[in-house]
C-alpha positions as CSV (number, residue, x, y, z in Angstrom):
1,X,-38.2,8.1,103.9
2,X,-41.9,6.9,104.6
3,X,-42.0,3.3,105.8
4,X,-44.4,1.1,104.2
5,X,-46.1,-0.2,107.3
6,X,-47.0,-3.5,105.9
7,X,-43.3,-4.7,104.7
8,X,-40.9,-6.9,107.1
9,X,-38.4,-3.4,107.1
10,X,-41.0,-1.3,108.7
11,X,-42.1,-4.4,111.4
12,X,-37.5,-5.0,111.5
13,X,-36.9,-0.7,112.6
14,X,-40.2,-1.2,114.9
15,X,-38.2,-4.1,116.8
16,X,-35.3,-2.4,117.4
17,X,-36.5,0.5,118.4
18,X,-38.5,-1.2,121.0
19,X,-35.4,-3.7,122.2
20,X,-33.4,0.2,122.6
21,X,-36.0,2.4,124.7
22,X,-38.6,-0.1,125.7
23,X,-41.9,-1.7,123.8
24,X,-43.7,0.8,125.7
25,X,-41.9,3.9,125.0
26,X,-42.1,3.0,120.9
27,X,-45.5,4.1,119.5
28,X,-47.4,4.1,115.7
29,X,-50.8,4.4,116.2
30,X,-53.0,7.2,114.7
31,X,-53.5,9.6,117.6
32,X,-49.7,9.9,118.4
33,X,-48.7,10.0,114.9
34,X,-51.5,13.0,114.7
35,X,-50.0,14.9,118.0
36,X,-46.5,14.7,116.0
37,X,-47.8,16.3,112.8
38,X,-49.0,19.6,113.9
39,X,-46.9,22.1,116.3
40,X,-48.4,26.0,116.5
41,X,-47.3,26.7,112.9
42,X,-49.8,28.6,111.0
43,X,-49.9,26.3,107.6
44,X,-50.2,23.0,109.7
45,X,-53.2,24.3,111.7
46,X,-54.5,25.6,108.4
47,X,-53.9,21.6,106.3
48,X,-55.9,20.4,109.5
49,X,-58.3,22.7,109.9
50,X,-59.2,22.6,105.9
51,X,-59.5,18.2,106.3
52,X,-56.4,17.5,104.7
53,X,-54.1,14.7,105.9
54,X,-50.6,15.9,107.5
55,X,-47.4,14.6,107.3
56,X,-47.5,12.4,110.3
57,X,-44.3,10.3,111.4
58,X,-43.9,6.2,111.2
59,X,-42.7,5.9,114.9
60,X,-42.9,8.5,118.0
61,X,-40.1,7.2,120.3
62,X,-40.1,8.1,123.6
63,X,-36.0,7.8,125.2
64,X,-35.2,7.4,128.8
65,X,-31.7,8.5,128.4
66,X,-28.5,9.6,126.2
67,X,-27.7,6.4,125.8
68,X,-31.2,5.5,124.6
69,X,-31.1,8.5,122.2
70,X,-27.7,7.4,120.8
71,X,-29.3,3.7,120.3
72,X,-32.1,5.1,118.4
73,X,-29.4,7.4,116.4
74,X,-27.4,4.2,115.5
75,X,-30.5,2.5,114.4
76,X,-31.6,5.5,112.3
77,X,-28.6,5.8,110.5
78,X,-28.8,1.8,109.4
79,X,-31.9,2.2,107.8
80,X,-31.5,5.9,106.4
81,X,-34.4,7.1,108.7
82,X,-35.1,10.5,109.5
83,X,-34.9,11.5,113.0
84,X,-37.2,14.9,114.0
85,X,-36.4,16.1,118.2
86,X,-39.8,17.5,119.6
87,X,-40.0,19.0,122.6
88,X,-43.7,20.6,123.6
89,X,-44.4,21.3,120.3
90,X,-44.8,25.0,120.7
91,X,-42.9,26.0,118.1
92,X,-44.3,28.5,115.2
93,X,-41.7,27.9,112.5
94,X,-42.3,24.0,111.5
95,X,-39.2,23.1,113.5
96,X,-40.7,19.9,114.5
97,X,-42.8,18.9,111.9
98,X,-41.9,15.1,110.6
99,X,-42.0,16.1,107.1
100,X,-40.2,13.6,105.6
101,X,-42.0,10.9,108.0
102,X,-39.7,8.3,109.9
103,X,-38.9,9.1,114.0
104,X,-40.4,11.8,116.3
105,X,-38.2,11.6,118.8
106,X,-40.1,12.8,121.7
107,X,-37.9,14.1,124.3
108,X,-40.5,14.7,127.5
109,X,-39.7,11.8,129.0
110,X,-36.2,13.2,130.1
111,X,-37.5,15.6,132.5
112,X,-35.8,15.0,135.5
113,X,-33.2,18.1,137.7
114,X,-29.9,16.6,138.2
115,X,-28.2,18.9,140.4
116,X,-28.8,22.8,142.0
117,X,-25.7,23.9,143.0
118,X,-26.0,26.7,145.1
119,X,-22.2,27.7,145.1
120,X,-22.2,28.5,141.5
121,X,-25.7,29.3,141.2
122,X,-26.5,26.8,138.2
123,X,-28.9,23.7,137.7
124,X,-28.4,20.9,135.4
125,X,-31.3,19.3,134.3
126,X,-32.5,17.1,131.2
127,X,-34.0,19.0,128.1
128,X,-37.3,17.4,127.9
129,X,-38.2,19.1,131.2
130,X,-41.1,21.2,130.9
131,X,-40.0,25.0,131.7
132,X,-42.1,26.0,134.3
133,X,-41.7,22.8,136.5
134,X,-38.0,23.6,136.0
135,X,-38.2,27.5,137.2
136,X,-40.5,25.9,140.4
137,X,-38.2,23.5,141.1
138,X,-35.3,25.9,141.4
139,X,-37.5,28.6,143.0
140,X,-38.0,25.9,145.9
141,X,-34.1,25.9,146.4
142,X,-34.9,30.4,146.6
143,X,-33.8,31.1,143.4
144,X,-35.3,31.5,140.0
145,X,-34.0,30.7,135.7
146,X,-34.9,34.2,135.3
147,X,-36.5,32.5,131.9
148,X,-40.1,33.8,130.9
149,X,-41.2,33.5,128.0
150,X,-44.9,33.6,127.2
151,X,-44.3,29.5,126.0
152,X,-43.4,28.8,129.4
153,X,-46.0,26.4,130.4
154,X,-46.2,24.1,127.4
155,X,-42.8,24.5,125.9
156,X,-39.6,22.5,127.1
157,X,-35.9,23.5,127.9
158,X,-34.9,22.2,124.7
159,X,-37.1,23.9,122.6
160,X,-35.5,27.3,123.8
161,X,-32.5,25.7,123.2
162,X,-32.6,24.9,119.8
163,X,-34.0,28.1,118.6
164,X,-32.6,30.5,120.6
165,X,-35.5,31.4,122.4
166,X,-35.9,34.5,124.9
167,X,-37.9,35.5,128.1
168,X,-39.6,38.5,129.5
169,X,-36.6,39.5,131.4
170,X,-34.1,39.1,128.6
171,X,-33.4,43.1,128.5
172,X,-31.3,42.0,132.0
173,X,-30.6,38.2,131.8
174,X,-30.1,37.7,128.4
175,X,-31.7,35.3,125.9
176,X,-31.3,31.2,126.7
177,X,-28.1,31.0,125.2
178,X,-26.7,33.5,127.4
179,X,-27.9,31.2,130.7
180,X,-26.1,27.8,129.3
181,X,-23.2,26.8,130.8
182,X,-22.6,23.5,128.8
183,X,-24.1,20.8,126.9
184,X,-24.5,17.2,127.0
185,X,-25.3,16.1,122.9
186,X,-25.9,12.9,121.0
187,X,-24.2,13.3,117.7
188,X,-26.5,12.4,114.4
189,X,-24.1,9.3,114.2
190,X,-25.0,8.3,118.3
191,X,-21.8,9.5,120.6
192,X,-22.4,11.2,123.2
193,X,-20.3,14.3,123.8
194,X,-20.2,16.8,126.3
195,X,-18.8,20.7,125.7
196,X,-16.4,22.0,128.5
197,X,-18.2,22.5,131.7
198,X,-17.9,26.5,131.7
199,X,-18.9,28.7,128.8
200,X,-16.2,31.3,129.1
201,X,-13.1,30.1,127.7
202,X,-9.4,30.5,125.2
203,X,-9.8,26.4,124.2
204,X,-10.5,26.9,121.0
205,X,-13.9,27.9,119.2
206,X,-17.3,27.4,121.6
207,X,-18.6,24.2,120.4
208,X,-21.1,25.0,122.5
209,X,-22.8,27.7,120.7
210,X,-22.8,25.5,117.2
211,X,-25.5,23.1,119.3
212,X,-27.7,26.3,120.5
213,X,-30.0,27.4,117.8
214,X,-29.2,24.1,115.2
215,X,-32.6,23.5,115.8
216,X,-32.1,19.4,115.8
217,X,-30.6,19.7,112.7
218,X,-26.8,18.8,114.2
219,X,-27.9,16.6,117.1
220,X,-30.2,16.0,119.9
221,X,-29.2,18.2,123.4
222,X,-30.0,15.4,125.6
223,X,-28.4,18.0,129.4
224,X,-27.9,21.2,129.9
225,X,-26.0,23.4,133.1
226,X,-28.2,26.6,133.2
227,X,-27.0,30.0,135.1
228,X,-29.8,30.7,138.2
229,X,-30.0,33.8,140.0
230,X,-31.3,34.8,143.3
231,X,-35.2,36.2,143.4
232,X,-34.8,40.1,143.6
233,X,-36.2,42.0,146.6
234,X,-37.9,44.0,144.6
235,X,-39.1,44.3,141.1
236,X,-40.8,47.5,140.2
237,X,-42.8,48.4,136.4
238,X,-43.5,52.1,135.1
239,X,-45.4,52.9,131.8
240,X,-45.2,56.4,129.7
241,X,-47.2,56.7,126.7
242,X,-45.5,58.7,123.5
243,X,-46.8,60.6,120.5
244,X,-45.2,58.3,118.7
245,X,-43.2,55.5,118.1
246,X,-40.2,57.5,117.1
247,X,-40.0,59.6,120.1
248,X,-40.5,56.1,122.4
249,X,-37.6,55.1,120.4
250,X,-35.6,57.3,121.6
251,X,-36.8,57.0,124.9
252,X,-36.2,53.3,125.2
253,X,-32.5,53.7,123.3
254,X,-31.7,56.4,125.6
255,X,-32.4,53.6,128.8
256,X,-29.8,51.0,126.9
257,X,-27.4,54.1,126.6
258,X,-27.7,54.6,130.0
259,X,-26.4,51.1,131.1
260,X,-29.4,51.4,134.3
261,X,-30.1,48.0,133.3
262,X,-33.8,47.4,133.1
263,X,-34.7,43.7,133.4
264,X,-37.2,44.5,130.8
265,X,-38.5,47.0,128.0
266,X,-41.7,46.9,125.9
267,X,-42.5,49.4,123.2
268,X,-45.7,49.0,121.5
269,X,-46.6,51.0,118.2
270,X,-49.8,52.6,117.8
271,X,-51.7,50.2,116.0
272,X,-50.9,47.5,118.7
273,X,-51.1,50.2,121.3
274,X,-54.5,50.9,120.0
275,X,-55.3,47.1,119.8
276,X,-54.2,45.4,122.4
277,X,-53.1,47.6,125.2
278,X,-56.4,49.1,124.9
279,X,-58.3,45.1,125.6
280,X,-55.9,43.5,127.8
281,X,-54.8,47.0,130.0
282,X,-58.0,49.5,129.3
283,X,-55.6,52.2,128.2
284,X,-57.4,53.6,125.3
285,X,-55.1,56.1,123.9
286,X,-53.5,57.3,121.0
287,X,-50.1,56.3,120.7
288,X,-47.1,54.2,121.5
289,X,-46.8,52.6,125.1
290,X,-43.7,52.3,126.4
291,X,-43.2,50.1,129.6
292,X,-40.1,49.5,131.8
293,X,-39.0,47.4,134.9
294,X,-36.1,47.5,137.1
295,X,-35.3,44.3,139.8
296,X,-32.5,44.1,142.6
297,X,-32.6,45.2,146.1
298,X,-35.4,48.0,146.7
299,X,-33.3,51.0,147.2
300,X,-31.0,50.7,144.3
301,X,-34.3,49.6,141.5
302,X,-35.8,53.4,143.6
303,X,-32.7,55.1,142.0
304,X,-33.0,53.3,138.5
305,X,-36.6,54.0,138.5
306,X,-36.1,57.4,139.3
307,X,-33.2,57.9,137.0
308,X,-35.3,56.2,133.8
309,X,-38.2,58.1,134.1
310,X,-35.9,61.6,133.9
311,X,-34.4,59.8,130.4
312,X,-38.1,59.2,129.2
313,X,-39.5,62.5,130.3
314,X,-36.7,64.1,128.5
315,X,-37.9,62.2,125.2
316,X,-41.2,63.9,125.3
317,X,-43.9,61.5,126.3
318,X,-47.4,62.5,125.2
319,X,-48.3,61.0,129.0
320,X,-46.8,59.9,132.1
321,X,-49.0,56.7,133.1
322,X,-47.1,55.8,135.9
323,X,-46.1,52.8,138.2
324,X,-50.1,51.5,138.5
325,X,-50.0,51.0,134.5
326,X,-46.8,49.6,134.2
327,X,-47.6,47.0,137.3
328,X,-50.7,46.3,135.5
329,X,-48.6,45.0,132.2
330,X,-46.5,43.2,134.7
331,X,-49.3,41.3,135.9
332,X,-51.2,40.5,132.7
333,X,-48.0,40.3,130.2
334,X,-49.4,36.6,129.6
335,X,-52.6,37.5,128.5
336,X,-51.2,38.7,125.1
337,X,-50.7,35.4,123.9
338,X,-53.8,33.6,124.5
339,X,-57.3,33.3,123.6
340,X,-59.2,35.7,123.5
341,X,-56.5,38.4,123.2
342,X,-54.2,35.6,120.3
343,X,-55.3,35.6,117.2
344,X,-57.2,32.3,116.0
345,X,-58.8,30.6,113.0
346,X,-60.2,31.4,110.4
347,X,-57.6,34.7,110.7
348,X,-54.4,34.1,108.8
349,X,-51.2,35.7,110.9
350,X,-47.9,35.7,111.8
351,X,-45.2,37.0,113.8
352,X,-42.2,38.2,111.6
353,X,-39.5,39.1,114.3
354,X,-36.7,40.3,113.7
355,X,-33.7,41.9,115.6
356,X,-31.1,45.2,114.2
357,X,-29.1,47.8,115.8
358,X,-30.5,51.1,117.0
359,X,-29.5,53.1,113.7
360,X,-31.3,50.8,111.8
361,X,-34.4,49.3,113.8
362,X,-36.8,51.9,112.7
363,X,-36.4,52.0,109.2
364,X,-36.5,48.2,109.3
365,X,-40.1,48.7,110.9
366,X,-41.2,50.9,108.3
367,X,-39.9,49.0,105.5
368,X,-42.1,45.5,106.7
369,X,-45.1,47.5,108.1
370,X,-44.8,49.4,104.0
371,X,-44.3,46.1,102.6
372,X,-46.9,44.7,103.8
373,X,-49.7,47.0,103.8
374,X,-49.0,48.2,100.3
375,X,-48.7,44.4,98.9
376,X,-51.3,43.4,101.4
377,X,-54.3,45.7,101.7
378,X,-56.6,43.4,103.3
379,X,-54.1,42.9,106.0
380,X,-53.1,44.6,109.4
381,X,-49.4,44.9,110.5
382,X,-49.2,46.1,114.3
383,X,-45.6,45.2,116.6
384,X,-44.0,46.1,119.7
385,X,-40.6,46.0,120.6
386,X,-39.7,43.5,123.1
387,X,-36.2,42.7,123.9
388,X,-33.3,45.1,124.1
389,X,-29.7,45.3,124.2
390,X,-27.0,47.7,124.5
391,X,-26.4,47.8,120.7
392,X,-30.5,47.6,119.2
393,X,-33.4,45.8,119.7
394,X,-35.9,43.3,118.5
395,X,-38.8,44.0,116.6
396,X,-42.0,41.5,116.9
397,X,-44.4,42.6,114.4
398,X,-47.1,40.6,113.5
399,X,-49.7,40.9,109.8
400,X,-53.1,39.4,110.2
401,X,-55.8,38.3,107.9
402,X,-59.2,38.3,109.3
403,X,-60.1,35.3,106.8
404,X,-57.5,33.2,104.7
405,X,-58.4,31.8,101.7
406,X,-60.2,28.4,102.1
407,X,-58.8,26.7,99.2
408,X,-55.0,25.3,100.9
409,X,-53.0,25.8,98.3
410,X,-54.1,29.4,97.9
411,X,-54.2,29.7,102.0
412,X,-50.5,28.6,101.9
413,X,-49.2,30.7,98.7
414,X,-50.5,33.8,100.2
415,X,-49.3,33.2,103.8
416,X,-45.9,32.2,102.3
417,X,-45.8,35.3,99.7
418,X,-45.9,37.7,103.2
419,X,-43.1,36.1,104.5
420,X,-40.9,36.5,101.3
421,X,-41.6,39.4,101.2
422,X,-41.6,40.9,104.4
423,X,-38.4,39.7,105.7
424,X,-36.3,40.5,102.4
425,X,-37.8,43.9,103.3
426,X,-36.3,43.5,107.1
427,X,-32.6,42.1,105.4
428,X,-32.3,45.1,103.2
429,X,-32.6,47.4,105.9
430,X,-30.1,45.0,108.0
431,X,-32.1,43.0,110.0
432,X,-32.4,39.1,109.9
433,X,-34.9,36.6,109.2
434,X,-35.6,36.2,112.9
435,X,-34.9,36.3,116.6
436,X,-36.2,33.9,118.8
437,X,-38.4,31.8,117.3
438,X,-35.8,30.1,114.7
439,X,-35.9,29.4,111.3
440,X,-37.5,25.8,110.5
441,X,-39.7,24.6,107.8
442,X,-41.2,28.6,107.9
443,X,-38.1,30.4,106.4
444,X,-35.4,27.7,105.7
445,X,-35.8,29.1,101.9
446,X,-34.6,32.5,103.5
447,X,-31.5,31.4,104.6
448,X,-29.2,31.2,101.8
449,X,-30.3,34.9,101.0
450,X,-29.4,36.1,104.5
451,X,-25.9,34.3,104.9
452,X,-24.9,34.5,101.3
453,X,-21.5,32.5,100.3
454,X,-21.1,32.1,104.4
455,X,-24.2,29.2,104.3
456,X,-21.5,27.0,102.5
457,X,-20.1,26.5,105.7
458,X,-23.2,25.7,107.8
459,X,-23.6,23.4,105.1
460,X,-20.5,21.8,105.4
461,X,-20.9,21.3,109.1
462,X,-23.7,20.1,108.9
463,X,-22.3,17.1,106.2
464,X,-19.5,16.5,108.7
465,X,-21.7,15.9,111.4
466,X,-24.6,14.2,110.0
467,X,-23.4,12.3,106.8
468,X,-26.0,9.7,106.1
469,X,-28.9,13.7,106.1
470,X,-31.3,12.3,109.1
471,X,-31.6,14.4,111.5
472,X,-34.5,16.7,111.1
473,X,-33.9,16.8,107.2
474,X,-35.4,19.8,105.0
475,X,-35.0,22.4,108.2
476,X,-33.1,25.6,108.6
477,X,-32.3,25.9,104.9
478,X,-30.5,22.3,104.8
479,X,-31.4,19.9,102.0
480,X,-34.1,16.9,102.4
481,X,-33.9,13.9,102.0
């Protein structure tokens, strides 16, 4: 629903919004309504970058509060007006985008730390705290989130929150969801709620995980009670580099199997290996480069060290490039995912993770990187392997297009033809649509596919919870408005 701003409705929904979170704290004008239209998905950049107009929202509301998000809620679901959580606006999967107009609820404002409680090792903080004023914060109280992703300085807690995101040191930590302890939620119809206050429970299902990864789709997570751990006396990196991917595989499997419990694992193929380890590390070799770290107190990360680096010389590594290269990744792991290492416009690119077990993984590499290249000639397909478990890992693979189209439409068709294709490639050889990064506005058309008859339930839930469609409408394979 797009308000016509020059009725008495759209002047009547203004009003209250102001009398709920403030006059100040309610704003139209162009500029903000721009900065709401555009997060760091590929085809908004692309509108804007070609002079076309985006879908920008009537109102970007600005909440103090849960009791100022459930006002605005209540007021929404009068009026039938679509309500769209952003958080920094990092996201690459139109999660955020206003596309059918109506509220931005901007969530920055609610930034503050509640409580460190050193007994249980946790902190409770609002969602619309940035993520690395949250890690300093607790790292002044000696501890640390353990949360690193490469979003960290422009992205907010509840951005990881509703899509599931993941850190540097997931391999040991675990993904965000793995870190929440409980949830403080304003429903689509404005109650506030709260989920038990430990995650570990027999009372009943985990409502807790239905909130993580709904993307604002079943409510806005207004507080959350995070896990924090205590800074390691050591933390210690190692690099190999293998004849190939398959034999790094095996390498990087064989330290899951292990249960040595790297903090993290990084296994690059040898187009990225070739591409980007080569600019950002000055490795230039042929191959894949494999990197490892291991965190805890000094003499027990010696004996994991030592003990990894027997499994991976055992795997048959084309070249030992030992602690100095492995530090050197440490140090520069950033640098990956900015200018001028990121890819930019005019290229055309994106990331098509996507998670599956160890007997699988490989074959759903091939089947994208084939996919891709043999529909695709013009494009290049490189991806590394960055976050592992004890059952498989997750593939980040990436296809880029030194020049998209300039006509839109066409831009858009062929950007969108990749993804159709490429991830039905990745489901068929069992992996999913993504891992970390959600699903959005980017492949909410996947979703049926991947859950099949089970999306009737999602759908379902979703109905229950939100029965007047207004919270971020059109996302995650839901309907629109």
């Amino acid at each position: 629903m797009q308000l016509a701003r020059d009725n008495y409705m759209y002047q009547m929904v203004r009003c209250e919004l102001m009398d709920a979170v403030g006059a100040e704290f309610v704003n139209s004008g162009a500029a903000d309504a721009l900065g709401h239209s555009i997060d760091y998905y590929w085809i908004p950049e692309m509108w804007h970058d070609r002079g076309r107009e985006p879908q920008r929202p009537d109102f970007v509301v600005h909440p103090g509060s849960a009791g100022e998000v459930a006002k605005v809620m209540k007021i929404a679901n009068q009026y039938g007006i679509p309500v769209t959580p952003w958080g920094g606006g990092s996201g690459s999967q139109g999660g955020a985008l206003p596309v059918y107009g109506g509220i931005v609820l901007d969530m920055k404002r609610m930034n503050r730390v509640v409580e460190i409680d050193t007994r249980t090792l946790s902190v409770t903080c609002e969602t619309g705290i940035n993520a690395q004023h949250l890690e300093w914060a607790v790292e002044k109280a000696g501890y640390s989130t353990m949360h690193f992703p490469a979003s960290i300085a422009c992205a907010t807690i509840g951005g990881f929150l509703a899509h599931r995101g993941t850190g540097v040191l997931s391999t040991k930590y675990g993904k965000i969801e793995d870190m929440v302890m409980s949830l403080e939620v304003v429903t689509p119809t404005g109650e506030i709620i709260n989920t038990l206050p430990v995650p570990r429970h027999a009372s009943g299902p985990d409502l807790m995980m239905l909130f993580l990864g709904s993307e604002g789709t079943l409510g806005v997570m207004t507080k959350v009670t995070l896990k924090i751990h205590p800074i390691p006396e050591a933390r210690k990196f190692h690099a190999f580099l293998f004849p190939d991917m398959h034999s790094a595989m095996t390498a990087g499997a064989g330290l899951m199997h292990s249960r040595l419990q790297p903090c993290a694992i990084r296994l690059y193929d040898g187009p990225e290996t070739a591409r980007l380890i080569r600019r950002v590390l000055g490795i230039d070799r042929e191959g894949a480069y494999l990197v490892f770290g291991f965190d805890g107190p000094e003499k027990i990360v010696d004996l994991q060290m030592e003990r990894a680096c027997e499994i991976c010389r055992a795997a048959g590594p084309k070249e030992d490039l030992g602690s100095e290269s492995g530090e050197a990744w440490w140090k520069n792991r950033y640098k990956f995912f900015y200018p001028p290492y990121m890819f930019h416009m005019p290229q055309a690119f994106g990331t098509l993770d996507t998670v599956a077990t160890f007997s699988r993984i490989e074959n759903v590499y091939w089947a994208m990187k084939e996919t891709v290249e043999e529909n695709f000639p013009e494009a290049t397909f490189i991806g590394h392997f960055s976050h592992w478990y004890d059952w498989g890992c997750m593939l980040y693979a990436r296809f880029i297009f030194e020049q998209a189209p300039e006509d839109p439409a066409e831009a858009a068709a062929l950007y969108n033809r990749v993804w159709d294709l490429a991830i039905r490639a990745a489901i068929r050889e069992g992996g999913v649509i993504n891992e970390h990064h959600g699903v959005g506005l980017k492949l909410g058309r996947l979703m049926k596919e991947l859950y099949g008859p089970a999306m009737h339930v999602l759908e379902d839930i979703k109905k229950q919870l939100d029965p007047n469609n207004i919270m971020n409408p059109g996302k995650m394979g839901f309907r629109g408005v």
